[in-house]
N, C-alpha and C positions, 0 to 999 in steps of 0.2 A: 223870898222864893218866888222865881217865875215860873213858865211852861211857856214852853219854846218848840218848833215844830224843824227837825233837822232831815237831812237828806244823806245818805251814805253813798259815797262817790268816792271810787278810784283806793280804797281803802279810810277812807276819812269821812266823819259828820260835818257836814254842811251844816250850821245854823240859821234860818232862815230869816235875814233883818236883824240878827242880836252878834254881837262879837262878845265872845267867851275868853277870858283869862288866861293865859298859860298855866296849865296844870290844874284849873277846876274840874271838880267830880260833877258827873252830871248821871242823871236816871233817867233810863230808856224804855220804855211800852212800846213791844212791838208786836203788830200784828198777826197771829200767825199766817192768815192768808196775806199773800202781798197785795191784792189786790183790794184789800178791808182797809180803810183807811181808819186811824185813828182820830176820835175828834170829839171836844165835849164843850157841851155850853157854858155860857160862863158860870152859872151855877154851878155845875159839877168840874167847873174847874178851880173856884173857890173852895169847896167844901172839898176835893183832892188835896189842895193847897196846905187846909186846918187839920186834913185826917195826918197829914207828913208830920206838921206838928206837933199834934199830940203825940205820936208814936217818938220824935227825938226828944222829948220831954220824959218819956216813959208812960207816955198813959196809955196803955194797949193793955189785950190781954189775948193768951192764943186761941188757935181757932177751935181747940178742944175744952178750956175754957167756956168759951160761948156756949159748944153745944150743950155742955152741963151743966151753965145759967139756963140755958131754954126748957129741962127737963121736966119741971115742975108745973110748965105754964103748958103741957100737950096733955 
């Protein structure tokens, strides 16, 4: 898995420096302000990277889940 930083123009993602596959799926974070740019260091672009991971392996659990691991420890 990479991250890749695209541009939407004229109805299309621009990819910026990477050429993508015909017919590859690709995941989009988008800002809600247009003017907020998205942007993560590479720390947190690695550890984005392992959280995608885990979760198509199955290791997740929902976020109501969580809150009712956290119960015990407030």
């Amino acid at each position: 898995m990479r991250i890749s930083t695209a541009h939407y123009v004229d109805g299309k993602l621009l990819v910026d420096g990477v050429p993508l596959p015909d017919g590859v799926v690709v995941t989009i974070l988008q800002p809600e302000d247009d003017s907020e740019a998205v942007s993560l260091s590479p720390q947190d672009e690695e550890e984005l990277v392992e959280s995608v991971e885990q979760i198509r392996k199955g290791r997740w659990i929902s976020g109501d889940e969580l809150l009712e691991s956290l119960k015990p420890h407030s």
